[in-house]
C-alpha positions in Angstrom: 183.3 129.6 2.1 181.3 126.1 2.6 177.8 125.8 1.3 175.6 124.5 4.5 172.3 123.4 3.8 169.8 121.5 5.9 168.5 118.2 5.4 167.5 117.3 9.1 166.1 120.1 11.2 168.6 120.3 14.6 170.0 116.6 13.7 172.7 116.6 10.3 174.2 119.8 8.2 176.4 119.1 5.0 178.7 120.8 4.1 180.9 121.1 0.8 183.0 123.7 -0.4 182.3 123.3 -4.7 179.1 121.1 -4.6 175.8 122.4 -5.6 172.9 121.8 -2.7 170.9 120.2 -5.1 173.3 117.5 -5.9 174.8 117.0 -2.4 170.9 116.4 -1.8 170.5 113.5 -4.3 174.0 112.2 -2.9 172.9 112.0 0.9 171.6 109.0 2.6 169.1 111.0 4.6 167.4 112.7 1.8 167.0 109.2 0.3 165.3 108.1 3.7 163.4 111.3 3.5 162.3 110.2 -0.1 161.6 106.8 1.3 159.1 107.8 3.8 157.2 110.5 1.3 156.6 107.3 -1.1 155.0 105.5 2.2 153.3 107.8 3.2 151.9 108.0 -0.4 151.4 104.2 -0.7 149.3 104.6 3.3 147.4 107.7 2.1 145.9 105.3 -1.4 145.4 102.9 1.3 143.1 105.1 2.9 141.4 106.2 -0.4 140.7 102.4 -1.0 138.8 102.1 2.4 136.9 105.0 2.2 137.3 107.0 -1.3 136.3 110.6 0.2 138.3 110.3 3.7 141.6 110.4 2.1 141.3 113.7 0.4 139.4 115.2 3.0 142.4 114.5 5.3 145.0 115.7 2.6 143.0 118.9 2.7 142.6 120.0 6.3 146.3 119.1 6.0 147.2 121.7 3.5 144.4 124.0 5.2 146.8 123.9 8.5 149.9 124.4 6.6 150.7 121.0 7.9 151.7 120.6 4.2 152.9 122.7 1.5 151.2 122.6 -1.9 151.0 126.4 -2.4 152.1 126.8 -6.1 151.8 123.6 -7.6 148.7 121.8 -9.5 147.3 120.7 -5.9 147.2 123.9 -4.3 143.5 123.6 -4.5 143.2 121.0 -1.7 144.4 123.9 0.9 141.7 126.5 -0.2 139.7 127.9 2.6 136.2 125.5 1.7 138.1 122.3 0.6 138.4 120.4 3.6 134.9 121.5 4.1 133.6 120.0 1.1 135.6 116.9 0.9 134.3 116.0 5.0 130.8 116.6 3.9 131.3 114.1 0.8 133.2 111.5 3.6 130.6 111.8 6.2 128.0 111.5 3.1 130.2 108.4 2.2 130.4 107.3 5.5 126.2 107.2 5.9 125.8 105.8 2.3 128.0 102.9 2.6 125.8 101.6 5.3 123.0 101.3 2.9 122.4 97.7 1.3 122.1 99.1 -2.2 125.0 100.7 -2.3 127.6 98.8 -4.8 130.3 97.3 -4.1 133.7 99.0 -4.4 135.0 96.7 -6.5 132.8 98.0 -9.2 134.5 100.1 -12.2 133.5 103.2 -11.0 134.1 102.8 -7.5 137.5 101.1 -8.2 138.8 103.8 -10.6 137.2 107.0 -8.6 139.5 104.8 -5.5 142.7 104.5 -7.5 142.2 108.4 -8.7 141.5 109.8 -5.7 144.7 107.8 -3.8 146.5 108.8 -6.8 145.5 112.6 -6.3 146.4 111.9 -2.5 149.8 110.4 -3.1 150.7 113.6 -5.2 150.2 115.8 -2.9 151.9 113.6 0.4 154.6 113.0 -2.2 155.0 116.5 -3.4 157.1 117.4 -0.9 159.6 114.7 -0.6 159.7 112.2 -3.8 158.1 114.5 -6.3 154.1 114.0 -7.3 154.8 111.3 -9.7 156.1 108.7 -7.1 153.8 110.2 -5.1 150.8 109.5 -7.3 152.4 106.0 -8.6 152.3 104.8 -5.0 148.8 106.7 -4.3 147.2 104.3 -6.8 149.1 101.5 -6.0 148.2 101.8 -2.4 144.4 102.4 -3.1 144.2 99.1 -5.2 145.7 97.4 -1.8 143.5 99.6 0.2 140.3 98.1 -2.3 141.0 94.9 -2.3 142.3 94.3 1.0 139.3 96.4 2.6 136.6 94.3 1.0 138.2 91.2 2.1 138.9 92.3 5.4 135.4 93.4 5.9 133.9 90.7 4.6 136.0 88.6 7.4 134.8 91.0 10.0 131.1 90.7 8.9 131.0 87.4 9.1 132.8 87.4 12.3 130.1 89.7 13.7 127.4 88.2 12.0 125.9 91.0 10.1 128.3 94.2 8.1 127.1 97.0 10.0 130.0 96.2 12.8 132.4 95.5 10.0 131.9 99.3 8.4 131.6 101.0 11.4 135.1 99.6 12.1 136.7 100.2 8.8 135.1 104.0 9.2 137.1 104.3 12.1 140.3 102.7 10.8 140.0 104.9 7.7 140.2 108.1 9.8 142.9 107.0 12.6 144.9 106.0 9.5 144.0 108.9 7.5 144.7 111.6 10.6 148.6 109.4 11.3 149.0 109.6 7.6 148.8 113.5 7.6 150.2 114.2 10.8 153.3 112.4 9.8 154.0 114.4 6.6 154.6 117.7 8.3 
């Protein structure tokens, strides 16, 4: 009797008559995609974190919260508890107001930097979780937080002087940081 197992909803069913699922999984082209796209979305999430530390987890969260992803019995099933996504929105709004202030660091400081490339790391894991596993997942997490760092103080430092003062400038990357953040999430389901 042939062993069918889904890789695709509706769109592409294998099926093998002495292969195990698992390795007709590692075999198949789609599941590799599949894999693919989890690391992205990984490496998109850190991105995120880098912008704005506290928005990325805050969106992982109301994610899991919604069952838009599954981390139910792993290490990260904390980010779906019922006052998680609660928490981590007050600490991005909080974020949000404090980063307007002109005494607050820069985020290339050690702190800063490292809470960033923790935080997209913890992000990735989770996004990853599903699809590549939460080591890639974290792996491109950080990566993609160093990018989102680095890139976003550059950027914004473009845009401010574009604008003439920063206040356009983070306003701007606020918003970027949460349209990104809510594709990010809504494309891991």
């Amino acid at each position: 009797m042939p062993i069918r197992v889904l890789v695709f909803p509706s769109l592409l069913f294998l099926e093998s008559r002495r292969i195990s699922p698992a390795a007709k999984l590692e075999s198949d082209p789609t599941a590799e995609i599949l894999r693919m796209v989890g690391i992205l979305l990984a490496l998109l999430i850190g991105v995120v974190a880098g912008l704005r530390a506290m928005t990325a987890p805050a969106a992982v969260s109301w994610a899991a919260s919604l069952g838009w992803i599954s981390l139910g019995d792993t290490w990260l099933e904390f980010l779906g508890y019922r006052w998680t996504p609660w928490i981590f929105t007050i600490l991005a709004i909080g974020e949000f107001i404090t980063d307007q202030l002109p005494s607050t660091p820069s985020r290339t400081v050690p702190i800063q930097f490292g809470t960033r490339i923790l935080i997209g790391s913890l992000c990735g894991a989770a996004l990853g979780m599903a699809s590549a596993g939460w080591l890639p997942g974290a792996v491109a997490g950080a990566a993609g937080a160093v990018i989102g760092t680095l890139g976003g103080r550059a950027a914004r430092a473009k845009l401010a002087s574009v604008f003439g003062r920063d206040s356009p400038a983070a306003i701007l990357e606020d918003g970027i940081a949460v349209g990104a953040a809510f594709l990010i999430v809504a494309a891991a389901q």
